[in-house]
PADREN-420449 format. One record per residue: residue in one letter; x, z, y of N, C-alpha, C in turn. Coordinates in steps of 0.05 Angstrom, whole numbers, plus 5000, padded with zeros to 4 digits. Layout:
BEGIN
AXZYXZYXZY/...
***
This chain:
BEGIN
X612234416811612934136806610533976799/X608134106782606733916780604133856802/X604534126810603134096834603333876856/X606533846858607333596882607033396871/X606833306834607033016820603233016832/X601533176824598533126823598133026862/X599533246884598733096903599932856912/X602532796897602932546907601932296886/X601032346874599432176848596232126868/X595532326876592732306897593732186918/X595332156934595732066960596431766945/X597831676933597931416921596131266915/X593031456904591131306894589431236921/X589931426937587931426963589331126982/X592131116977593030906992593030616980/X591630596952592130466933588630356940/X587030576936583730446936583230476973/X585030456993583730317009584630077014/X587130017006587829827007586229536988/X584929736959583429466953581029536970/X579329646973577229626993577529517014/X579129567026580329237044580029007040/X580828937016581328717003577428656995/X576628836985573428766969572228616996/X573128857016570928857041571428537064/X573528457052574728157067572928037052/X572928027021572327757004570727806999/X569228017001565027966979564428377003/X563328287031561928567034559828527028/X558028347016555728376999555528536976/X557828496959558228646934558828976940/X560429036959561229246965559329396976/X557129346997554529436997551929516975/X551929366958550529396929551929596924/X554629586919555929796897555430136916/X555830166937555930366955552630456961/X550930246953548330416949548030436919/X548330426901547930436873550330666867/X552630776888554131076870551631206891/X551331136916549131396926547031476916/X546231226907543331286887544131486865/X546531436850548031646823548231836841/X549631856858551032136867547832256870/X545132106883543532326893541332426864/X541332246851540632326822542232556806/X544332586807546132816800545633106815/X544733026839545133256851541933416850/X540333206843537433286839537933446799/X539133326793540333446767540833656764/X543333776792544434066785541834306799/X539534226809538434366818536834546794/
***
């Protein structure tokens, strides 16, 4: 049971954040570009971390 509440709790969020990325990517893809290099920059800093 909780197994099906967690994947349908994930499939909601997934339908939920593209739908605002939709929305970001209509009204400001400037902002949405900054933000999408600044998690890669984290994500690649992290991963230089777990080394």
């Amino acid at each position: 049971m909780k197994e099906w509440w967690n994947s349908f709790r994930y499939g909601f969020v997934m339908v939920e954040s593209k739908r605002v990325m939709q929305l970001t990517s209509d009204t400001s893809h400037c902002m949405e570009t900054e933000t999408t290099t600044r998690w890669n920059a984290s994500m690649e800093s992290l991963e230089i971390e777990r080394r």
